[in-house]
C-alpha positions as CSV (number, residue, x, y, z in Angstrom):
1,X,-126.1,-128.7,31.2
2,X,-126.6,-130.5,27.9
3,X,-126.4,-134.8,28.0
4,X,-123.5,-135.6,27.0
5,X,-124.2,-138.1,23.7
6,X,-122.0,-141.1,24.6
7,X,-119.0,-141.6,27.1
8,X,-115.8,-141.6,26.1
9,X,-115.3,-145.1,26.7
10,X,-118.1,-146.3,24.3
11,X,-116.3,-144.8,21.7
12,X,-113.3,-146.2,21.9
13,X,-112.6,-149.0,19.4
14,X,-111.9,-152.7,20.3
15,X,-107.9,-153.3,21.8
16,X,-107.3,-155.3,18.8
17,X,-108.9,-155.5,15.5
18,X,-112.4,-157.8,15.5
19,X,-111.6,-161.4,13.8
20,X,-113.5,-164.2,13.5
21,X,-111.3,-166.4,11.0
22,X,-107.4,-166.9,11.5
23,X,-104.8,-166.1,8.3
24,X,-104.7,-170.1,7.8
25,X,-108.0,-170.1,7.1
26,X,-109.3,-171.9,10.5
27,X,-112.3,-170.8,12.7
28,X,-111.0,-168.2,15.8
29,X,-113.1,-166.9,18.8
30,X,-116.1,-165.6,18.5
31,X,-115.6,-161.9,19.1
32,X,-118.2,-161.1,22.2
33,X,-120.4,-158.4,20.7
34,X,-120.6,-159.5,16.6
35,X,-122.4,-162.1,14.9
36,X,-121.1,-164.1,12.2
37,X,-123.3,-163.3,8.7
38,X,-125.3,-165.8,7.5
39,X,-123.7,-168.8,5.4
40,X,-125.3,-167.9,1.4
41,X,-124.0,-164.2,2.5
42,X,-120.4,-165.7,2.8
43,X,-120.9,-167.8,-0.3
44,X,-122.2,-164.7,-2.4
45,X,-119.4,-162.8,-0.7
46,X,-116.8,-165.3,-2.2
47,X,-118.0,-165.6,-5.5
48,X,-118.0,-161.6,-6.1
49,X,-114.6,-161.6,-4.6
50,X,-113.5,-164.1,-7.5
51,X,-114.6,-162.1,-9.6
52,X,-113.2,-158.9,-8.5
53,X,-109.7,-160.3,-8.2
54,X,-110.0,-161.6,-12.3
55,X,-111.7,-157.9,-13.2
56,X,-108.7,-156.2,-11.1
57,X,-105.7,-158.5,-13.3
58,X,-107.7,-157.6,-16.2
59,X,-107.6,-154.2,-15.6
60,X,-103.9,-154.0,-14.6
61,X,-103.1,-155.9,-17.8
62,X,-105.1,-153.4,-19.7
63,X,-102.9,-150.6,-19.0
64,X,-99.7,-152.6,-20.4
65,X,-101.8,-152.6,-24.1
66,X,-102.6,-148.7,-23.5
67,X,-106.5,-149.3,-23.3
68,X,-106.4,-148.0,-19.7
69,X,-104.2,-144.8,-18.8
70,X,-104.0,-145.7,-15.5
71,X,-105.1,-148.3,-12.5
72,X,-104.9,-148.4,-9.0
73,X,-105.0,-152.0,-8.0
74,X,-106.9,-153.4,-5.1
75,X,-105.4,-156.8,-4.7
76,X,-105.0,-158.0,-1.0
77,X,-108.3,-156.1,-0.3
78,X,-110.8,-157.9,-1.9
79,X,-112.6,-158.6,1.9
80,X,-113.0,-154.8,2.2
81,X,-113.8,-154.1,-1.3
82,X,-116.7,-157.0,-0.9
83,X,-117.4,-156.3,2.3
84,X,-118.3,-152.7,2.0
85,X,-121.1,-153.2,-1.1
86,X,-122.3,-156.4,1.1
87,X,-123.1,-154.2,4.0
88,X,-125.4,-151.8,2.2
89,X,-129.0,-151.9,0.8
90,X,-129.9,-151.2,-2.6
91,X,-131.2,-148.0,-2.0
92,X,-128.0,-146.8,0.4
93,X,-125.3,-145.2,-1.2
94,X,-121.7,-145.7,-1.9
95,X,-118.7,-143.0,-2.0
96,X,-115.5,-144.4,-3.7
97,X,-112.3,-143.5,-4.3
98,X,-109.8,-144.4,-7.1
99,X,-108.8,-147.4,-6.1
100,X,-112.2,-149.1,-5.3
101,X,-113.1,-150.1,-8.5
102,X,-113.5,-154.1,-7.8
103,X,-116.1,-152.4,-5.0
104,X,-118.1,-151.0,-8.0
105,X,-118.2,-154.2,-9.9
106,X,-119.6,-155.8,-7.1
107,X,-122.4,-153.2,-6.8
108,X,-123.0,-154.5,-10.8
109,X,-122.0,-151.2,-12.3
110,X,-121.0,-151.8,-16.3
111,X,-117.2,-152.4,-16.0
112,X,-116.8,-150.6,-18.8
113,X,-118.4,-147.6,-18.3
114,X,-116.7,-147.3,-14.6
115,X,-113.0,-147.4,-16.7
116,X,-114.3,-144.0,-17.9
117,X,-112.8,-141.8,-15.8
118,X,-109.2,-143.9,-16.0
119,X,-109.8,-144.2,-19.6
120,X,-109.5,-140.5,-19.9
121,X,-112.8,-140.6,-21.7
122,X,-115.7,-139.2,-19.4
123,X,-115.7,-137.6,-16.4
124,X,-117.7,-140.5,-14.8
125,X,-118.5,-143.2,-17.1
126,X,-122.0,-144.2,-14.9
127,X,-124.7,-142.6,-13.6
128,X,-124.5,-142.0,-10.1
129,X,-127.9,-141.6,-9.6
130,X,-129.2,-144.6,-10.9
131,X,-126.2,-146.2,-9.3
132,X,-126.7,-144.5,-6.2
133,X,-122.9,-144.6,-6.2
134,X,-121.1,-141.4,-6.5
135,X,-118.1,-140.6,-9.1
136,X,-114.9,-142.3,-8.0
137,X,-112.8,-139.8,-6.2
138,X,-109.2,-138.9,-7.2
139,X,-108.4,-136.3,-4.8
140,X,-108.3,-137.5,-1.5
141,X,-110.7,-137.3,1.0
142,X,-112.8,-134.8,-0.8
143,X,-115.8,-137.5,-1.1
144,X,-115.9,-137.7,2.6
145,X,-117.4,-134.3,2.9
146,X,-120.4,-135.2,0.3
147,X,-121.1,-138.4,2.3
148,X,-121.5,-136.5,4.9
149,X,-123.9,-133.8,3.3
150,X,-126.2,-136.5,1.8
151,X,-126.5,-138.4,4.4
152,X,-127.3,-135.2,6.6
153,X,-129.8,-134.7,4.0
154,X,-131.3,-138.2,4.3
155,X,-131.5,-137.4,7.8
156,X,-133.3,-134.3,7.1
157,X,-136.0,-136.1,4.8
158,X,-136.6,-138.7,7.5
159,X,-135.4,-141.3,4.5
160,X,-134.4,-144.4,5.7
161,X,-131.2,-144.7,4.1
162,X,-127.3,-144.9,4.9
163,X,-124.1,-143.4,3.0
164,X,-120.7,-145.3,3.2
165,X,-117.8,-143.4,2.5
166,X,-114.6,-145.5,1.6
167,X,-111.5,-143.7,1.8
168,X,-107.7,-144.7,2.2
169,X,-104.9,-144.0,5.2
170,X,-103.2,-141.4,3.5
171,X,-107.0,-139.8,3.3
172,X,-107.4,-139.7,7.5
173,X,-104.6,-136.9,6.9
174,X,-106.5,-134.7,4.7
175,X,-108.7,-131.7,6.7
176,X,-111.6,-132.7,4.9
177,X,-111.8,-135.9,6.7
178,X,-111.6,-134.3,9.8
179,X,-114.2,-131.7,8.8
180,X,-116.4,-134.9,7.5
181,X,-116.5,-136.7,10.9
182,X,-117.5,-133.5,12.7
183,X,-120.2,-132.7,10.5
184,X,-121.9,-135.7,10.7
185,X,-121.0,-136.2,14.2
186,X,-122.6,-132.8,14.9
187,X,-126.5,-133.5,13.3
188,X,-126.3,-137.4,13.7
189,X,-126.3,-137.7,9.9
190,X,-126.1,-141.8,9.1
191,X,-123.0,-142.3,7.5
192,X,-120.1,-144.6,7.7
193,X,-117.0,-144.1,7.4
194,X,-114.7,-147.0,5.8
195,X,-111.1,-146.2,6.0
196,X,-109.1,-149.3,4.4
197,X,-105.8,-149.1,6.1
198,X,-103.3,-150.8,3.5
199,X,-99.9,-149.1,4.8
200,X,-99.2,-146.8,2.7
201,X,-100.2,-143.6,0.9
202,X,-98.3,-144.0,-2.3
203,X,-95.0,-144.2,-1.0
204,X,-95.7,-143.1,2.8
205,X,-95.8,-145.6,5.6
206,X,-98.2,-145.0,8.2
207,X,-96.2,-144.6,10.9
208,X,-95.0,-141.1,9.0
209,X,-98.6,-140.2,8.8
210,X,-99.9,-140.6,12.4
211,X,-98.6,-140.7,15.8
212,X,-102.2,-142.7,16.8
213,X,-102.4,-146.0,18.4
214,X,-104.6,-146.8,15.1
215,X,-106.7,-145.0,12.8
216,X,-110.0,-145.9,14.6
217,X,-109.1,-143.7,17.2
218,X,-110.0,-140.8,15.5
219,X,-113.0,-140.7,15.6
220,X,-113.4,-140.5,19.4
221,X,-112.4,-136.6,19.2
222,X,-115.3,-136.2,17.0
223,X,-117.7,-138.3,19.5
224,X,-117.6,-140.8,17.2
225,X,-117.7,-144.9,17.8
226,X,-115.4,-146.7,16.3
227,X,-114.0,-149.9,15.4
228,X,-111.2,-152.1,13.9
229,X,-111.1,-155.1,12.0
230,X,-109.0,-157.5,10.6
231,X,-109.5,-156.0,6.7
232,X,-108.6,-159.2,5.3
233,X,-111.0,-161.5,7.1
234,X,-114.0,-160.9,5.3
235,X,-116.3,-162.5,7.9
236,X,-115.1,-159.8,10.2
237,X,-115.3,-157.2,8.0
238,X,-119.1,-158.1,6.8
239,X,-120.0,-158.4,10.6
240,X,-118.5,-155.2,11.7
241,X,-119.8,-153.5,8.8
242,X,-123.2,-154.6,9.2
243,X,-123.2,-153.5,12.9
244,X,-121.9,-149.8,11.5
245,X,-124.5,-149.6,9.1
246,X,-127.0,-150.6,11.7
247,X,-126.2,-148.3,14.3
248,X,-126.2,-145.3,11.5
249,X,-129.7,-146.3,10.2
250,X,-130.8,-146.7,14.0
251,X,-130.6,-142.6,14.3
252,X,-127.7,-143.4,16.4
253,X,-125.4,-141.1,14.0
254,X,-122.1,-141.8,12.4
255,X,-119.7,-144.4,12.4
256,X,-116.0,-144.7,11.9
257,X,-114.2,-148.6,10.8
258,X,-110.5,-148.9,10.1
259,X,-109.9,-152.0,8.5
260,X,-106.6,-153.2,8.8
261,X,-105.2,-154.9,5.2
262,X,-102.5,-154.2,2.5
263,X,-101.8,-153.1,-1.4
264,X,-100.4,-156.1,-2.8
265,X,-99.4,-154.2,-6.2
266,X,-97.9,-150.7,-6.7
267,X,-99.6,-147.7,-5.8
268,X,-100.4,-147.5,-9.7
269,X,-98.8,-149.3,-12.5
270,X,-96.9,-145.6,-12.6
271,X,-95.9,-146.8,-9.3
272,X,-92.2,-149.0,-8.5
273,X,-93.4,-149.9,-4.9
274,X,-89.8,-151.9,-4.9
275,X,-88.1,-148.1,-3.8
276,X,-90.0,-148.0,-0.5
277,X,-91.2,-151.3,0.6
278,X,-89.3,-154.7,1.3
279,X,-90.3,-157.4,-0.6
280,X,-90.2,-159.8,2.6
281,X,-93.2,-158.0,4.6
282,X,-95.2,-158.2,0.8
283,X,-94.7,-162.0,1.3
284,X,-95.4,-161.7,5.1
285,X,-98.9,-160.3,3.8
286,X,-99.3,-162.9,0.7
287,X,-100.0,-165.5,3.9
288,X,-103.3,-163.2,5.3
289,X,-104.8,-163.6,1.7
290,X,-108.1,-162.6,2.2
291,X,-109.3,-164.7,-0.8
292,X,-107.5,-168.2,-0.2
293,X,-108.1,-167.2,3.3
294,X,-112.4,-167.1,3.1
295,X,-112.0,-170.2,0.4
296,X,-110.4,-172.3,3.0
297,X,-112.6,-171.7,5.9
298,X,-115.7,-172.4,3.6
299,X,-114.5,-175.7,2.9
300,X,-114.4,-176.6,6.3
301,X,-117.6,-175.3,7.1
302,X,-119.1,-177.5,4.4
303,X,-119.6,-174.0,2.2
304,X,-117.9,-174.1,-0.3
305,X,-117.3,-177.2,-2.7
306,X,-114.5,-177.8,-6.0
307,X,-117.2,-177.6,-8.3
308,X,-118.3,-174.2,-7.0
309,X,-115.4,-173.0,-6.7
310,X,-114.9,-174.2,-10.4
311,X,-118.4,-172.4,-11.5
312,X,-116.6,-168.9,-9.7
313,X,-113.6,-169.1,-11.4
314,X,-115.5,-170.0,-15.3
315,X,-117.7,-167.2,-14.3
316,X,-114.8,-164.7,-13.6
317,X,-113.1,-165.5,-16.3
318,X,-116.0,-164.9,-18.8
319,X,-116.7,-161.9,-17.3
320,X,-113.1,-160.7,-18.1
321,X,-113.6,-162.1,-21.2
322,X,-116.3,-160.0,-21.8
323,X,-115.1,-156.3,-20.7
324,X,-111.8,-157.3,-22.5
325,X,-113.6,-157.4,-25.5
326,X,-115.7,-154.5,-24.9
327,X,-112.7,-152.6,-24.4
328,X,-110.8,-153.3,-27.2
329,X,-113.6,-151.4,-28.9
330,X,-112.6,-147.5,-29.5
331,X,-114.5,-145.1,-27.4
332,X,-116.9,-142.6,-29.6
333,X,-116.0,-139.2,-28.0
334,X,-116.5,-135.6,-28.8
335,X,-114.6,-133.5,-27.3
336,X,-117.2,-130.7,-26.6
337,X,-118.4,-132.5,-24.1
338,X,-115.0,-131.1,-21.8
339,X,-117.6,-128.6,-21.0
340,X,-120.7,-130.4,-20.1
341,X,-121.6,-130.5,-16.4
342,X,-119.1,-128.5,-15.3
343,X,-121.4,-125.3,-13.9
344,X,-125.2,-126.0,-14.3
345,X,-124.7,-122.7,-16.1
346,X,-121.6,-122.1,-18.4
347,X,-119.3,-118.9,-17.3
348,X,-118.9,-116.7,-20.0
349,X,-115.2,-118.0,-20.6
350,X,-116.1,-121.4,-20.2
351,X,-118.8,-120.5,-23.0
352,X,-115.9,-118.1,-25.1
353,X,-113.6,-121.3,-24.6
354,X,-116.0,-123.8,-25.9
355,X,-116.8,-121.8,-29.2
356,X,-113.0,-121.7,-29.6
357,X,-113.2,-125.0,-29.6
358,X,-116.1,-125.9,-31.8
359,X,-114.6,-123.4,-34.4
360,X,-111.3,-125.3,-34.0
361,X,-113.3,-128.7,-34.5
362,X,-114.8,-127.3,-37.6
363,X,-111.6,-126.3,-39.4
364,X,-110.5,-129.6,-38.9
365,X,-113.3,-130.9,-40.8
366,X,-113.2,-128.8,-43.7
């Protein structure tokens, strides 16, 4: 009889999700089993969240002038956004989706070129391999099933390196997620997966999504560990992550984390969230701020000082200064390139399509 690879109850995820500091901002427990990150971690983690939250009002204030088509905001999840790129090595990789753009800025991708895709002006705006983060992911769940296969093939190649996939609420409902955790379940491969549980997909609360006692859960059917964490206590987040991203780089296999947090802002600015959600339990959530939340407890440790705090929020704002200008420039684009990287090898009415094109363009010109 083959060993069975872990019992049941070692997969199961904690009762409650892991946190180490309360909404108000003061010191909790110690959960048994997790250590705190180190102090300059916390520190770094705060400063980049600063900035994330200033690059994410930027952004959303970008698509009232029509320089942005569309944005997804990720205010109220700055701890998971953070957390997620904090976790990782250089050399690991990163699978977004829409929404996790603050996540990219974090990693120090080019702002610019990461608005790209909701520009409408690239496919991808970066260059995932240099970035060693993969194209931001519109449909859902889809990236889940390439985390999967690269980390597989990092397993293969005996490279010690980990893939975290990110992925929302509404994207645990999605058959590629499912197919995801059992593939890398099945050869061990060392990848995370990150779902950031904000309560809704779109318009769709989570309890019409899933009849599970959380979203951690499922990963036990796949022989999967798993956790839960307080998504918008950063401390916890960090710690939880780091121990996922450990225990995939160990050869231990995958890992699956359900943060627990919440969209402050409409699905999209497309989006009237006002239809489906009462305005009380957005307040209710406004108290668990994960950024005022982290600021405060910093302070008390002796972290975190006005004057840096000051220097975080000068530094923010000239870095939105900055991609504000940059994107008031008009993008140089050609539309032939509709066609490139599509197939490694053009179809023959991809290639008939493109000439149609080009002969179009040329008309135009004359």
């Amino acid at each position: 009889m083959a060993a069975q690879r872990g019992a049941p109850a070692e997969l199961l995820p904690s009762p409650e999700p892991i946190r180490f500091v309360a909404e108000d901002g003061s010191a909790g427990s110690p959960p048994a089993g997790y250590a705190e990150p180190a102090a300059d971690r916390l520190r770094d983690a705060y400063r980049r969240m600063v900035l994330g939250r200033r690059f994410d009002t930027q952004a959303t204030a970008l698509t009232k002038q029509g320089r942005l088509a569309v944005y997804p905001s990720a205010v109220g999840q700055e701890a998971c956004q953070i957390g997620a790129v904090l976790a990782l090595r250089e050399d690991d990789w990163l699978f977004p989706t829409y929404r996790d753009s603050m996540a990219l800025v974090a990693r120090g991708l080019d702002p610019v070129e990461l608005m790209a895709l909701l520009r409408g002006t690239w496919h991808c705006g970066y260059d995932p391999q240099a970035t060693r983060t993969a194209p931001q992911c519109t449909p859902l769940a889809t990236q889940t099933l390439h985390a999967a296969g690269l980390a597989d093939a990092f397993r293969r190649r005996r490279e010690d390196r980990v893939v975290l996939a990110l992925v929302g609420d509404g994207g645990t409902s999605e058959g590629d997620f499912h197919e995801a955790l059992n593939f890398a379940a099945v050869f061990r491969a060392p990848a995370v997966f990150f779902v950031q549980n904000n309560r809704f997909a779109i318009s769709v609360p989570l309890e019409k999504q899933t009849a599970a006692p959380a979203l951690a859960y499922k990963g036990v059917g796949y022989g999967i560990p798993s956790e839960q964490v307080d998504g918008n206590d950063l401390v916890a987040v960090l710690s939880v992550l780091d121990h996922a991203v450990a225990h995939a780089r160990g050869g231990a296999g995958p890992f699956l984390v359900e943060a627990h947090t919440y969209r402050m802002d409409a699905h999209t600015n497309a989006d009237d969230a006002t239809r489906y959600r009462d305005p009380a339990e957005v307040e209710q959530w406004r108290k668990a701020d994960p950024l005022s939340r982290l600021e405060r407890y910093l302070r008390d440790r002796g972290v975190l000082t006005d004057a840096d705090v000051a220097a975080d929020v000068a530094a923010a704002e000239e870095f939105s200064a900055g991609f504000r200008s940059r994107m008031n420039d008009e993008p140089v684009v050609d539309p032939l390139e509709l066609f490139a990287h599509v197939y490694a090898e053009p179809s023959r009415h991809l290639a008939a399509q493109r000439e149609q094109l080009r002969a179009e363009l040329s008309e135009l010109e004359a």
